[in-house]
C-alpha positions as CSV (number, residue, x, y, z in Angstrom):
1,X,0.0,0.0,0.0
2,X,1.6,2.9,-1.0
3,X,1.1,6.7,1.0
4,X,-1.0,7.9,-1.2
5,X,-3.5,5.4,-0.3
6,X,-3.2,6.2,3.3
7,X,-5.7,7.8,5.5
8,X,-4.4,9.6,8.8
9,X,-6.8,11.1,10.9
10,X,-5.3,14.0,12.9
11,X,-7.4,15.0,16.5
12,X,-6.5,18.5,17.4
13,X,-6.2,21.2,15.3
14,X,-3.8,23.3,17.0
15,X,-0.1,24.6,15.9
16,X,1.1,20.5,16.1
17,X,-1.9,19.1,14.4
18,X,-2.1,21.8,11.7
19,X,1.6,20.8,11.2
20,X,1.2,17.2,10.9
21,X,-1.6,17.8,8.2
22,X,0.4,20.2,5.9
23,X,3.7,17.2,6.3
24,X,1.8,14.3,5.5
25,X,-0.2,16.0,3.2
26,X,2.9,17.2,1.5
27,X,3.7,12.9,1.2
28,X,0.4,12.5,-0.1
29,X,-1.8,10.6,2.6
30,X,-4.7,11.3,3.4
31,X,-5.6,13.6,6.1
32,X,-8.4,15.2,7.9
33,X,-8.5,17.0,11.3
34,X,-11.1,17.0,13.9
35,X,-11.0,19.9,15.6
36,X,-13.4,20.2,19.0
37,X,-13.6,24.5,18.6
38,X,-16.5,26.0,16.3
39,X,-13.8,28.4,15.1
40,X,-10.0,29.8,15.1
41,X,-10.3,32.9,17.3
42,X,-7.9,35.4,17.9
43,X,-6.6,34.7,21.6
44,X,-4.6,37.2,22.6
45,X,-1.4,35.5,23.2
46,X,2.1,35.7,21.4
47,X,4.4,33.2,20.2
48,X,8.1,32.8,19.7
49,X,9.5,30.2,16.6
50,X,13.3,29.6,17.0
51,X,15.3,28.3,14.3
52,X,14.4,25.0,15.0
53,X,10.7,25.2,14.3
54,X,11.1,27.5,11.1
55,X,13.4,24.6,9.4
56,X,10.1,22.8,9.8
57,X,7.9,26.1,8.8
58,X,10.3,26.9,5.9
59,X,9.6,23.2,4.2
60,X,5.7,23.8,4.8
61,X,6.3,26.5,2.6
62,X,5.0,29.2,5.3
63,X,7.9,31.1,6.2
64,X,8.1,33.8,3.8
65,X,4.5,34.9,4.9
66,X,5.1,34.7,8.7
67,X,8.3,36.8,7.6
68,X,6.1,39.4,6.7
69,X,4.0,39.5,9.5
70,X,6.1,38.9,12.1
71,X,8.7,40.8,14.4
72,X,12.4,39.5,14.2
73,X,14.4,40.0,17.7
74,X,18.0,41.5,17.7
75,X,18.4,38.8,20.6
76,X,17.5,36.9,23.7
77,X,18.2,39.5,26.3
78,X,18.0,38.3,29.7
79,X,17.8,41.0,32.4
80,X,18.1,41.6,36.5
81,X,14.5,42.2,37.3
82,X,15.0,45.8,39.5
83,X,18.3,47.4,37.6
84,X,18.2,45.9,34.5
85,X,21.4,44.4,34.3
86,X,22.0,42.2,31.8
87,X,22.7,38.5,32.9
88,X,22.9,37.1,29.5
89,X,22.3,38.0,26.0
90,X,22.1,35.5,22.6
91,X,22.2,37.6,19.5
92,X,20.3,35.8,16.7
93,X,21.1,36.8,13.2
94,X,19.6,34.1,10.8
95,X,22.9,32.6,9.9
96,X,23.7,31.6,13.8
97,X,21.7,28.6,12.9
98,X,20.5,28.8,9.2
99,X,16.8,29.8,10.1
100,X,15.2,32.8,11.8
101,X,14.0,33.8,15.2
102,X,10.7,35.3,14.7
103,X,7.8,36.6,17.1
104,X,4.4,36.2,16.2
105,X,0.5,36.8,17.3
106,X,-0.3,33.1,17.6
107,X,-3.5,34.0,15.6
108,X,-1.0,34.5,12.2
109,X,0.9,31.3,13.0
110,X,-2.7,29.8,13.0
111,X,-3.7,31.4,9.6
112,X,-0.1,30.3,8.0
113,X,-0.2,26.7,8.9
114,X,-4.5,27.2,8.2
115,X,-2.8,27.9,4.6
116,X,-0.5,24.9,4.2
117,X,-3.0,22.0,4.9
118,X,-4.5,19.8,1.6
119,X,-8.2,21.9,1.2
120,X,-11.0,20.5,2.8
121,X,-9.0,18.4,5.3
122,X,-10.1,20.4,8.4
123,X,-13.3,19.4,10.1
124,X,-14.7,21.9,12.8
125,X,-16.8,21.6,15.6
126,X,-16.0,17.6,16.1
127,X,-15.5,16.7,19.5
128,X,-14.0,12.8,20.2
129,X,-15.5,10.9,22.8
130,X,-14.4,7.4,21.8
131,X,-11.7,5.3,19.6
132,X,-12.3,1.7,18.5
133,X,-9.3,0.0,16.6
134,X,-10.3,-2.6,14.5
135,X,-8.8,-5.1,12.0
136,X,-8.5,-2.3,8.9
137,X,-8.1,1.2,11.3
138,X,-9.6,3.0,13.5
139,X,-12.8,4.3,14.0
140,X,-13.9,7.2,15.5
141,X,-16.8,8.6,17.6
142,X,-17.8,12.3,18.0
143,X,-20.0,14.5,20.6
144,X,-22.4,15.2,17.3
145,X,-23.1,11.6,17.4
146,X,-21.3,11.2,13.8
147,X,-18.4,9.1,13.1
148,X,-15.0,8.5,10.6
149,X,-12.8,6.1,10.1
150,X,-9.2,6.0,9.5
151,X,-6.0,3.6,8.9
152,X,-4.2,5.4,11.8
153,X,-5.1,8.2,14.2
154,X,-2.5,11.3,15.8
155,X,-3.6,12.6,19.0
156,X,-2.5,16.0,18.8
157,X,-4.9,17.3,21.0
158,X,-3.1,19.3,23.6
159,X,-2.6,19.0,27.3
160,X,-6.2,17.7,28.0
161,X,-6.2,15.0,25.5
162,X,-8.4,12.5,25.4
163,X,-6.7,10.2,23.0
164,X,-4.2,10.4,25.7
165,X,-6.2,9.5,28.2
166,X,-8.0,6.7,26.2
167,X,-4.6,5.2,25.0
168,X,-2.6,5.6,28.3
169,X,-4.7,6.4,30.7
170,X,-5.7,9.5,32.7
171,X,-3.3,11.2,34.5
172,X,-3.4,14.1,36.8
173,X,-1.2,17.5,36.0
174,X,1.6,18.4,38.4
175,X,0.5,21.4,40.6
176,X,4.1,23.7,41.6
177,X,1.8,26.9,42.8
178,X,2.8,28.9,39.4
179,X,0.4,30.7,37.3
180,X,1.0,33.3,34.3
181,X,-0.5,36.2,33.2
182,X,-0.7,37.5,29.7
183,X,-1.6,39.9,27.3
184,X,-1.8,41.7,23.9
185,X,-2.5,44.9,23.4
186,X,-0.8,47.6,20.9
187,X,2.3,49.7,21.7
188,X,0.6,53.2,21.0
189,X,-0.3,52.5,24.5
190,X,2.9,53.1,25.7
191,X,2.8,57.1,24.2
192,X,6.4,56.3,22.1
193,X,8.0,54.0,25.0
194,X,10.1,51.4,22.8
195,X,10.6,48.2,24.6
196,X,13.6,47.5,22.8
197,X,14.8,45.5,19.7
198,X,14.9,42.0,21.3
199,X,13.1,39.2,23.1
200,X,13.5,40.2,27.0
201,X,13.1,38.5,30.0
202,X,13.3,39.8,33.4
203,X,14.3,37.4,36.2
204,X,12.8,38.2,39.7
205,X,13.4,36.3,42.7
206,X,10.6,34.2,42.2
207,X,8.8,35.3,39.6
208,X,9.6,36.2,35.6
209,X,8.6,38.3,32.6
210,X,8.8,37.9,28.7
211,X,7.9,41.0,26.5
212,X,8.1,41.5,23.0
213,X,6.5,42.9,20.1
214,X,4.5,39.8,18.1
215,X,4.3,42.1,14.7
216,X,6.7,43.7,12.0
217,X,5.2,47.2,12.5
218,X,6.1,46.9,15.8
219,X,2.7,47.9,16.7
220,X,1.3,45.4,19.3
221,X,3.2,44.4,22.2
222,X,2.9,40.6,24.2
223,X,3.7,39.7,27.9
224,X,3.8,36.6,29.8
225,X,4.7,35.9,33.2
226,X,5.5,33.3,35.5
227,X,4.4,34.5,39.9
228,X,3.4,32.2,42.7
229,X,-0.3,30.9,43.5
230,X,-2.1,29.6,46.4
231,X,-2.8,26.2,45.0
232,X,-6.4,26.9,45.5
233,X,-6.2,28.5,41.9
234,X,-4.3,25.8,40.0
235,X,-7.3,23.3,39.1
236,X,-7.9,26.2,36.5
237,X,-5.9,26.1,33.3
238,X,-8.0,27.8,30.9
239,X,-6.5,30.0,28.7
240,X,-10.0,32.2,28.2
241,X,-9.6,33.0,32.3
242,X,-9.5,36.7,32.7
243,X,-7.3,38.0,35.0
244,X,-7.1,41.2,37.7
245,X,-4.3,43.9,35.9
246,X,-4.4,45.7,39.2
247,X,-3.2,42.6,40.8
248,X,-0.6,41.6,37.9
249,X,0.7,45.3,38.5
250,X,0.7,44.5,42.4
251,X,2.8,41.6,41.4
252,X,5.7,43.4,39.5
253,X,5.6,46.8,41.7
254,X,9.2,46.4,42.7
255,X,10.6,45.6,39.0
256,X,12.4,47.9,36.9
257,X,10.4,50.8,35.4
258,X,10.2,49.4,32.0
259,X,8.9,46.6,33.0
260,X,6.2,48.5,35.2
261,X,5.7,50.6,32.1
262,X,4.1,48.2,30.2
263,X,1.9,46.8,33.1
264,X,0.6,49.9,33.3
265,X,-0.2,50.5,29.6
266,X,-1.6,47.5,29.7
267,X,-5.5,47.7,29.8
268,X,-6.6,43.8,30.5
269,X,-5.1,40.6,31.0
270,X,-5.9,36.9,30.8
271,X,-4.6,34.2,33.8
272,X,-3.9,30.3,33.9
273,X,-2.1,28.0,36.0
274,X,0.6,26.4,34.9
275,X,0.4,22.7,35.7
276,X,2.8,20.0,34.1
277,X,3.2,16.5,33.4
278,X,5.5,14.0,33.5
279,X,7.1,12.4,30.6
280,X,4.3,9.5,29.7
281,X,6.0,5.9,29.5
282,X,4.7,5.6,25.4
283,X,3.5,7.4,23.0
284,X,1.3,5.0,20.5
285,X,-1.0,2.3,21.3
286,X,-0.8,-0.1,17.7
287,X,-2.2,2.9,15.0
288,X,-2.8,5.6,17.2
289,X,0.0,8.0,18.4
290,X,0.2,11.3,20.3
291,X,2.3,14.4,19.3
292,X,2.8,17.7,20.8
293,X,1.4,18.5,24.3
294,X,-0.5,15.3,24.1
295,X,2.7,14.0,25.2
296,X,5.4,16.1,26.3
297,X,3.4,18.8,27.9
298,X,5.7,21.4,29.4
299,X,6.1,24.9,30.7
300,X,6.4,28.1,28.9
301,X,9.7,29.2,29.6
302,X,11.7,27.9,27.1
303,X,9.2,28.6,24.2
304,X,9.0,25.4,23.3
305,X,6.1,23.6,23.6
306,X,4.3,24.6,20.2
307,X,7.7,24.4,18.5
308,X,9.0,20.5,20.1
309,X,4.8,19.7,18.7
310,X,6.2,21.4,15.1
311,X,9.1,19.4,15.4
312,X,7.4,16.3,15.9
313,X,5.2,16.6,12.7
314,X,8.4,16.5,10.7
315,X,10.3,14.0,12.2
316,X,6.9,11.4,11.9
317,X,6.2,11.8,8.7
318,X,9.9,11.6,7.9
319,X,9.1,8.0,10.2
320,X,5.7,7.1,8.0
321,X,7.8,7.7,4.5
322,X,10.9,5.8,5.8
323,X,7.9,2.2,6.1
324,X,6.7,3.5,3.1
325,X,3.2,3.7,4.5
326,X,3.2,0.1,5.5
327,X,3.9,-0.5,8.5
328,X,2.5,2.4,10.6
329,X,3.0,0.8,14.1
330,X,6.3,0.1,13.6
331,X,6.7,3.9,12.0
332,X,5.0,5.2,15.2
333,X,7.3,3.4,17.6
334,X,10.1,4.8,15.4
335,X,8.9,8.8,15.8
336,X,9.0,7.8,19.8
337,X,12.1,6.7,19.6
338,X,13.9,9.3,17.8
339,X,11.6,12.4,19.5
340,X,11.4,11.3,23.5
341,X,14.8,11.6,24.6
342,X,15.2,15.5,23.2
343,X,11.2,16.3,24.5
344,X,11.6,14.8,27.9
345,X,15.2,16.5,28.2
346,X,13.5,19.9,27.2
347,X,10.5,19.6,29.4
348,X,13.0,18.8,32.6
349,X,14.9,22.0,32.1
350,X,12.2,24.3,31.4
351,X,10.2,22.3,34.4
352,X,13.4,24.1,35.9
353,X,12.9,27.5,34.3
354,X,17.1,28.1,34.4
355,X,17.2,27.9,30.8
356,X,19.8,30.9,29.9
357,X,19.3,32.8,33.2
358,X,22.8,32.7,33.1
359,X,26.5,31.2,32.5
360,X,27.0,30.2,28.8
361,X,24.6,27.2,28.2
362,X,25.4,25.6,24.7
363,X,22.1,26.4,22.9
364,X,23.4,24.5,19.2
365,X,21.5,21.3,20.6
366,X,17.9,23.3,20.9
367,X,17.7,26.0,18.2
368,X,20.4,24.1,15.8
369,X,18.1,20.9,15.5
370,X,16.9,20.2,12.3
371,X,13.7,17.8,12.1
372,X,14.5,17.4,8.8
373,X,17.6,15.7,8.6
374,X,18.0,14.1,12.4
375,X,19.2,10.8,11.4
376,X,16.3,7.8,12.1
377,X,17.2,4.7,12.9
378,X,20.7,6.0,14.4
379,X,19.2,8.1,16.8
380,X,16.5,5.8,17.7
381,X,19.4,3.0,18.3
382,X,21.0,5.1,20.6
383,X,18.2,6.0,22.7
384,X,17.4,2.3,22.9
385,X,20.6,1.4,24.1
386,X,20.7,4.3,26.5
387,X,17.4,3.0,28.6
């Protein structure tokens, strides 16, 4: 059976779904994504692609319009939270590691992978509540009482995931009294205050902020953050949760005055706990296999959870061309192999949150991977020999 007469059906159409649809699309197979939402809103949330998710983003032909979009840094600048001193700064011209470093409105990376799936592939509006596999596939069952079937299913449906839990089991996220707060909103705010030309993130004692711009025209600015929380909060991880400015700006009051700037400027604000997970002991059960957060969930602060999901949809369709499209359990146990030791090393240290706050960490092993041309069955026989 060749690709072409494969059918892959893709739950979750976030950043790592979309992805998978637009690489095995580009192999020919088969794809169509079920996708729980009615629509793709606008949320108002940035997003940061290092060179090692634009390799992947340059192949799905996307980059040249997120290029025009998006803002490009002058550098990671890492900063003392009350005098601004800098602890560490990584300038990233595009030929550090042959890709750029953009920053985007996650909305625009939405509409540019929206762009690079085969037409007609995305289904809206399709919530699973059941898998079956049987001797041909898998079948699926949705909310709306309908139903599909497919040769193989991707659970790429995020931190909550049901294929997870129907494939592994349920598991309860890790609760470390963290929560974030986050915004968009556009830089005339500010009355001609320039944040800077790069990426900065201000290190507290125990608590953190990222600001940047997220367009070309530097004209809207994005802030996350990282603070303590009464645990009380942390069952809620909804990123629709509005949160209390006047008690983000309470927060921050002793941080430097740029940083209290842009709080201030800052009309409204969203909240979510940050809960994690541990690394999950597999991946695929026979033809169904999870990708992105479905698996390696992990906290924001080294930017890497929707690029490590991007990542993944290279690296297993590289896995399903390599079989040839025959033997997709065996092609799924492959993508594990090659992907889980780098995910589960990049959730531990972001679980950590030291990532650059200092000293000269080697970052050639992050933002110099290419999905594209890992080797295979190498890297998958070292892993197994390293268990």
């Amino acid at each position: 059976m060749g690709l072409e007469d494969r059918s892959i059906a893709i739950v979750g159409g976030g950043m790592g779904g979309l992805a998978t649809a637009a690489t095995l699309g580009q192999l020919g197979i088969n794809v169509t994504i079920y996708e729980q939402a009615k629509e793709f809103t606008r949320i108002g949330a940035g997003i940061q692609m290092m060179p090692n998710s634009m390799r992947v983003l340059r192949q799905i032909g996307v980059e040249d319009t997120l290029r025009r979009t998006s803002f490009q840094p002058y550098s990671h600048l890492n900063r003392e939270w009350d005098t601004g001193k800098i602890i560490r700064e990584l300038p990233m011209p595009e030929d550090l590691y042959g890709a750029p470093y953009l920053c985007m409105h996650r909305a625009d990376l939405t509409a540019a992978l929206a762009s690079a799936i085969p037409e007609g592939s995305l289904q809206l509006s399709k919530k699973l509540v059941g898998l079956e596999t049987t001797g041909s596939g898998v079948k699926l069952r949705f909310e709306d009482g309908t139903k599909a079937e497919a040769d193989a299913v991707v659970g790429a449906d995020g931190v909550h995931s049901i294929v997870r839990d129907i494939i592994v089991g349920p598991d309860e996220p890790l609760h470390k009294g963290r929560i974030a707060y986050r915004a968009v909103f556009p830089a005339a705010l500010l009355e001609g205050r320039d944040i800077g030309p790069s990426r900065t993130k201000w290190w507290g004692v125990d608590r953190h902020i990222v600001i940047y711009y997220v367009t070309a025209a530097k004209s809207e600015i994005y802030f996350v953050t990282s603070v303590p929380e009464p645990a009380g909060w942390l069952t809620r991880e909804s990123w629709s949760a509005k949160g209390d400015v006047e008690e983000l700006r309470a927060a921050y009051a002793g941080f430097h005055d740029d940083v209290r700037a842009v709080l201030e400027a800052c009309p409204d604000c969203h909240k979510w706990a940050i809960l994690e997970r541990e690394p999950l002991p597999r991946w695929s059960d026979g033809r169904v296999v999870l990708l992105g957060d479905a698996c390696h969930a992990m906290t924001p602060y080294m930017a890497q959870g929707a690029a490590t999901s991007i990542e993944d949809a290279a690296v297993l369709a590289r896995c399903i061309e390599a079989y040839d499209g025959d033997d997709l359990e065996a092609a799924f146990k492959l993508y594990e192999a090659v992907r889980k030791p780098r995910t589960s090393r990049i959730q531990a240290i972001s679980s950590a949150n030291t990532w650059m706050k200092g000293g000269n960490d080697d970052t050639s092993w992050l933002y110099g991977y290419d999905a594209w041309n890992v080797p295979l069955h190498e890297t998958a026989d070292a892993a197994a020999e390293s268990v």
